[in-house]
N, C-alpha and C positions, 0 to 999 in steps of 0.2 A: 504494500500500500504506500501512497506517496505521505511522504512528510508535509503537515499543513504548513499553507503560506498566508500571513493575514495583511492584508494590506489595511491600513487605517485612514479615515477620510474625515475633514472635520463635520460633524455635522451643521445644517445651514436651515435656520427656522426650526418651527413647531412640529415636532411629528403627528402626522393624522392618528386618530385615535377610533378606536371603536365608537359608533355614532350608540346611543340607547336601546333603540330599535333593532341595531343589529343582537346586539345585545340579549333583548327579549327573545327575539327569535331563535336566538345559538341557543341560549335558555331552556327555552319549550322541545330544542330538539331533543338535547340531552334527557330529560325526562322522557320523552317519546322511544328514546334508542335504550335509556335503562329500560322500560318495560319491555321494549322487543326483546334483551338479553336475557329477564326474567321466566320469558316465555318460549324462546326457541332455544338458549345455549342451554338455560335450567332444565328445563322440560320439551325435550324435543320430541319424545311421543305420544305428547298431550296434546298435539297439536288440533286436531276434530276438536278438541273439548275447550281449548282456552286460544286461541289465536283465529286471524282475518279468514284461512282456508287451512285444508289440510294439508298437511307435507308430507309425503314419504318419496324415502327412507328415513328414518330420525337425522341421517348422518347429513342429508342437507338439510334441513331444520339446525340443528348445530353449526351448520357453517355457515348459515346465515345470521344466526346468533353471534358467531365473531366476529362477522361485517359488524354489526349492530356495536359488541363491541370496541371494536376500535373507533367507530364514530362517535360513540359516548365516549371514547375519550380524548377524542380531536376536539371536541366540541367544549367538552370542561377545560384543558389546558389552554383553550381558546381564550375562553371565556377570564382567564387568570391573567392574563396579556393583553392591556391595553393599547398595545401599538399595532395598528392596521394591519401596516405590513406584514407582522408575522400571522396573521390570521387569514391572509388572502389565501393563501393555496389549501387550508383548512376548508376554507367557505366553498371555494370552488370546487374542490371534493365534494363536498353537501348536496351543492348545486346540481351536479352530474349524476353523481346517483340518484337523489328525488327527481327527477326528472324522468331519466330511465324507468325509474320504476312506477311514476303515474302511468309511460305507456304502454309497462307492462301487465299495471291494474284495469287498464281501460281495455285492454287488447284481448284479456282473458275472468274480463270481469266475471262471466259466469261460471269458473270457480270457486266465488266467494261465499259467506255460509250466508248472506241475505239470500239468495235466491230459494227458491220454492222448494226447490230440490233436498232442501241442506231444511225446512221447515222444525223435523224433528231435533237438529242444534241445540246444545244448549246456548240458553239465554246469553251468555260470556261470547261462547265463539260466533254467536249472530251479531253481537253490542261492536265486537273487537270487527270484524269485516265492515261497518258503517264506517268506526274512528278512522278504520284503516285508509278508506277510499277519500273520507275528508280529508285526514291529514297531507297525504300526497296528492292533492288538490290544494291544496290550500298551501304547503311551506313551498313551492317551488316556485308558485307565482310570488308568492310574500318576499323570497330569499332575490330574486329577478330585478323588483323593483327597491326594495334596501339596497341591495349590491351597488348599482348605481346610485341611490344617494349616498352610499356609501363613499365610492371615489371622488364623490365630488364634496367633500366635506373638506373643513380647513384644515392646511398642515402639509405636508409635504412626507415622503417615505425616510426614513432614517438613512445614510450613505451604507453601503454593501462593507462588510467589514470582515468575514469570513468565509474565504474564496472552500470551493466543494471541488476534496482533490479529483484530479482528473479520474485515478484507479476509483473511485465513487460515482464520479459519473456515468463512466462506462456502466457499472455496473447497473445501476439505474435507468439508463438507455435500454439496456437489454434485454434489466429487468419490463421494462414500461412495455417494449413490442411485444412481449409475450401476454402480458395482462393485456392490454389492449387487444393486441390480435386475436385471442380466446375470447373474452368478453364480448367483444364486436359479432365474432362468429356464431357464439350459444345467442345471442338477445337478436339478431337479426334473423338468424335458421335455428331455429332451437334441436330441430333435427342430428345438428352440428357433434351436440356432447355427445351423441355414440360412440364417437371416435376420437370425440377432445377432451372426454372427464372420464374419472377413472368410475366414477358408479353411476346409476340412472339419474337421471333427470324428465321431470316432467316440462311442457313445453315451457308454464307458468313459470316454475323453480328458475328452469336454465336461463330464464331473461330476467330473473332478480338476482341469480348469482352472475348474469354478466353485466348487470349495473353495479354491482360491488365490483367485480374486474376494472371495469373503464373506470369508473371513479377513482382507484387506487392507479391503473395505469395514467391516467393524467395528471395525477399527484405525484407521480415519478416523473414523468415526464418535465411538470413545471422544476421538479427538483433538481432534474439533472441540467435545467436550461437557465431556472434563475441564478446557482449556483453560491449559494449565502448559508452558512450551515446554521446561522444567529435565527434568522426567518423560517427555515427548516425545520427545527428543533421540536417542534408541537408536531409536524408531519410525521417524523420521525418516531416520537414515540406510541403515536398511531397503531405506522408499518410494523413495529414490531409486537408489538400486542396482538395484532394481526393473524402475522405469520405464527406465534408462539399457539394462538391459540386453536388455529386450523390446524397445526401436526400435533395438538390435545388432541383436539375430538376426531380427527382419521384416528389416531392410535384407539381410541375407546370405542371407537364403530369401527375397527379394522377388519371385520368380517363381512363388513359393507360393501369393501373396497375388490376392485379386481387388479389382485395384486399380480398374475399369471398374463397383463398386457402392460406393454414399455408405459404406459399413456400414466399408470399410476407411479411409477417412480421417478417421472419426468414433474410430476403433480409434485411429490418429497420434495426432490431438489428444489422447486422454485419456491416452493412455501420456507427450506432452509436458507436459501438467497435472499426472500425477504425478512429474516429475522434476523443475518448476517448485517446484512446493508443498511438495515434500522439501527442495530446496535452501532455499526460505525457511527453511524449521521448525530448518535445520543453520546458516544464517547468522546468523538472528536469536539462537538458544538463549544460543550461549555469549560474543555480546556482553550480554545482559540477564544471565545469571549473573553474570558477572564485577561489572557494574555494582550487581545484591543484594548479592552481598559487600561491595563495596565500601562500599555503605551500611551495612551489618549492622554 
């Protein structure tokens, strides 16, 4: 790995800062993404009985549970950091996946346990499919039109202070076309995971887990492009939450998995890449901070 270089720049004006309302909003998600964790990572074969539709296998119920959590924890670390900057690639993450996944709700709405079909539901898993449909209506327009009063709020970005070494970026780059490229592939042909996930997926499943994919691939993507580990830092501890907690739940649904095609140890490695490349991005940040201050 390269040895970090930090270059220091004085700062010039006010930094912009978190506007209120973004504020509320990062807020309300966090709340929103602990309850998804409650209900898919805790209990993923509870899912007919406490969540928006049903999941099977448990094993994607769980993995979508560690999407959930990691953005519950982009979102509170967000929420701790009042400097814009470092919360843009957080938001923008947000923004991509709610998005993805209202038109994954809308596309496969008749999944959900309101429908007539699903009548006998309990009360819970019918209540949780309404919240469900509101909320991904409702924060992606909300997050759309904040976003931009956001950037246009007073203040200016902090100067770039901790360059993202190169052996980081690549990796990140790498990392990104793959999340991306899979992501892309399951939410546009859901068809696709046959042959690009290591276990089943339903059409539904494959296009909420390839809104977790893009979401995270564009999050790497901004990472390897803005190249600031100071601004990164919140993403970072994310990705690795992430990844730590997807090769948790394969190991505990390992009987889920088909481990007898390459597709599932291709799946290990990248979920170990992102929990490698997180951890750098957390180890490196806040020794090159420290050491900008120090110079400053």
């Amino acid at each position: 790995m390269d040895p970090v270089s930090t270059t220091v720049r004085p700062s010039t004006g006010r930094s912009r800062e978190l506007r209120p309302a973004m504020r509320v909003l990062l807020l309300a998600f966090s709340v929103l993404t602990a309850l998804a964790v409650g209900a898919l990572l805790l209990q993923p074969g509870r899912t007919s009985q406490v969540f928006a539709w049903t999941i099977q296998p448990p094993l994607t119920a769980a993995f979508l549970g560690a999407g959930y959590a990691a953005g519950c924890t982009l979102v509170v670390l967000s929420l701790r950091d009042p400097v814009w900057a470092n919360s843009r690639v957080p938001v923008l993450t947000i923004l991509v996946f709610t998005l993805l996944t209202l038109v994954a709700t809308l596309v496969h709405i008749d999944r959900f346990h309101f429908q007539e079909e699903f009548a006998a539901a309990p009360l819970l898993a019918r209540a949780a499919a309404w919240f469900w449909t509101g909320v991904y209506v409702v924060i992606p327009l909300a997050m759309l039109v904040l976003l931009a009063l956001q950037e246009r709020a007073p203040g200016t970005d902090p100067p770039r202070r901790c360059p993202v070494p190169v052996s980081l970026r690549l990796a990140l780059g790498a990392e990104s076309v793959v999340l991306l490229g899979v992501g892309a592939a399951v939410s546009v042909v859901p068809t696709a995971a046959e042959t690009l996930w290591p276990w089943t997926l339903t059409p539904l499943t494959a296009r909420v887990v390839g809104a977790w994919l893009v979401a995270f691939g564009v999050a790497t993507a901004l990472a390897a492009l803005a190249g600031d580990l100071e601004r990164l830092r919140t993403a970072a501890v994310a990705y690795t939450v992430f990844g730590v907690l997807v090769l948790a739940v394969v190991a505990w649904h390992r009987d889920t998995v088909a481990w007898d095609r390459p597709v599932a140890w291709a799946f290990v490695a990248v979920a170990a890449a992102v929990v490698l490349t997180g951890a750098a991005g957390i180890r490196w940040a806040p020794a090159v901070v420290a050491a900008g201050r120090h110079r400053s």
